[in-house]
C-alpha positions as CSV (number, residue, x, y, z in Angstrom):
1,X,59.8,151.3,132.5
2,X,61.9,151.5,129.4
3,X,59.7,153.6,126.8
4,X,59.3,151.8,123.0
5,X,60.0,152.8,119.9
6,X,57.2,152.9,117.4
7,X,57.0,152.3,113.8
8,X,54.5,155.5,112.6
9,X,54.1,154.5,108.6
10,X,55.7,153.0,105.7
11,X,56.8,155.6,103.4
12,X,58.5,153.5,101.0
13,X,58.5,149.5,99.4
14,X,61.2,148.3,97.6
15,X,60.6,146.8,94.0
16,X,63.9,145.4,92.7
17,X,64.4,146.2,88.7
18,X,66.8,145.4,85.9
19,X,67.0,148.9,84.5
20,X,65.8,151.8,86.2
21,X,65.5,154.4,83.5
22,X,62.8,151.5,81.7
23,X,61.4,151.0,85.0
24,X,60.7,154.8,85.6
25,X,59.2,155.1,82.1
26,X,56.6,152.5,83.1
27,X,55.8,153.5,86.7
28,X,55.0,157.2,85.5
29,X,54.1,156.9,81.7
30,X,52.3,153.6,81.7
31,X,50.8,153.6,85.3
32,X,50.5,157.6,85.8
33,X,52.6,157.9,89.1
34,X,54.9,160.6,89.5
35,X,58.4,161.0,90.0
36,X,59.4,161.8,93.5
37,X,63.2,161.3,94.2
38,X,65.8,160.8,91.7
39,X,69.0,161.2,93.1
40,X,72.6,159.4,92.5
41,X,73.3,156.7,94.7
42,X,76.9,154.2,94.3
43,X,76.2,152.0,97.1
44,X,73.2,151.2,95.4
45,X,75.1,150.9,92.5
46,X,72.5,153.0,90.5
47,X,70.6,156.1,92.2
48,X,67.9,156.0,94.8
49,X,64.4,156.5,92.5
50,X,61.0,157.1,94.5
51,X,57.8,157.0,92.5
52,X,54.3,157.1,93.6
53,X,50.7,157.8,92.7
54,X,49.9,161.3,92.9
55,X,48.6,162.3,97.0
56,X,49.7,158.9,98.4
57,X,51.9,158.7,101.1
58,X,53.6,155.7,100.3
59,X,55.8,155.3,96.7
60,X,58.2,153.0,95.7
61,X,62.0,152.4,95.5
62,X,62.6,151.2,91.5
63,X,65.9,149.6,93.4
64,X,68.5,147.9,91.2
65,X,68.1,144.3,91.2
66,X,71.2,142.2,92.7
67,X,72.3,139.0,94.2
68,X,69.8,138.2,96.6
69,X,67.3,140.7,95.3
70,X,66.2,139.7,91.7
71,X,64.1,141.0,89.7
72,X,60.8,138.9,88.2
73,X,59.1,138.2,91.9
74,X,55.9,138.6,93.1
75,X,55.9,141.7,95.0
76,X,52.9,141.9,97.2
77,X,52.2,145.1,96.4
78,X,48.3,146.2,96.2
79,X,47.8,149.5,94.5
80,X,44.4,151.0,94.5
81,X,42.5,152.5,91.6
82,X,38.8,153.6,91.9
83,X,37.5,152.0,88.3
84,X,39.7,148.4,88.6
85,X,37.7,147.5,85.2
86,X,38.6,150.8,82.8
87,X,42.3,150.6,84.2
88,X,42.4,146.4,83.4
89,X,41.3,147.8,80.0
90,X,43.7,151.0,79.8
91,X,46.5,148.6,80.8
92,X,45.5,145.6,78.4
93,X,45.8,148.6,75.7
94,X,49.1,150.1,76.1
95,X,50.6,146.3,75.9
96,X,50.8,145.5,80.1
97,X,50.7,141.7,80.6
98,X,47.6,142.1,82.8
99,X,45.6,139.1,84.8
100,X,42.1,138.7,84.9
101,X,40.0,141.0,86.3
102,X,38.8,138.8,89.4
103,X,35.2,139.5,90.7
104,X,34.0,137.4,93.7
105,X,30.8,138.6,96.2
106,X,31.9,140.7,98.9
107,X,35.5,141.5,97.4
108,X,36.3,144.6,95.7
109,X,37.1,143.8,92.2
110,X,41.1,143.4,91.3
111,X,43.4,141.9,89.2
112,X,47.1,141.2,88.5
113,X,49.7,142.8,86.2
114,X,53.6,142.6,85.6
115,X,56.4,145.2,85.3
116,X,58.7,144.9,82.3
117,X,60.9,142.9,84.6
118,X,58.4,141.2,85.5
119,X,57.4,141.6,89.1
120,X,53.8,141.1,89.9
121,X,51.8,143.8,91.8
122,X,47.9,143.3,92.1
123,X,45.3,146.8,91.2
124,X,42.1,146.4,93.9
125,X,39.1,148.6,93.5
């Protein structure tokens, strides 16, 4: 019997951006998540940049954006706060293009927000 391979986490989710530097500003000084690698990378055409929220095992690649992989897209991405309302407020403060903050029975309260290039990411509660 031939033995399979298997997938143990993801560590990492790609989130094409225009400029990296402005990206990492907003990832750790806006959104509080910390720097994890930072290291030149050519083929990337820019370097390979991990951030993350502090303890998480998973971060994300600030990639450059290309052909193919443009910046301004709807990511996916659900990060996870444990006060959605104060961070919708902290966000809506420092000048983030924030959603509404979404409150149905049975659902953990969330909302929607955009990077400076514009991709959208959700915050659930």
């Amino acid at each position: 019997m031939t033995e399979r391979t298997v997938i143990t986490g993801v560590p990492v989710v790609g989130v094409p951006v225009t400029d990296q530097n402005r990206a990492l500003e907003f990832y750790t000084g806006t959104l509080g998540m910390e720097k994890r690698v930072d290291v030149p990378l050519a083929q990337l055409g820019g370097r390979w940049l991990v951030v993350a929220p502090p303890g998480s095992p998973t971060g994300l690649a600030l990639v450059p954006a290309h052909e193919g992989v443009p910046a301004g897209v709807e990511t996916g991405i659900r990060l996870a706060t444990p006060d959605a309302a104060a961070l919708h407020a902290q966000l809506r403060e420092r000048g983030v293009t924030v959603g509404d903050l979404l409150r149905w029975e049975g659902v953990p309260p969330m909302f929607a927000f955009q990077d400076p290039d514009g991709n959208g990411l959700e915050i659930v509660q």
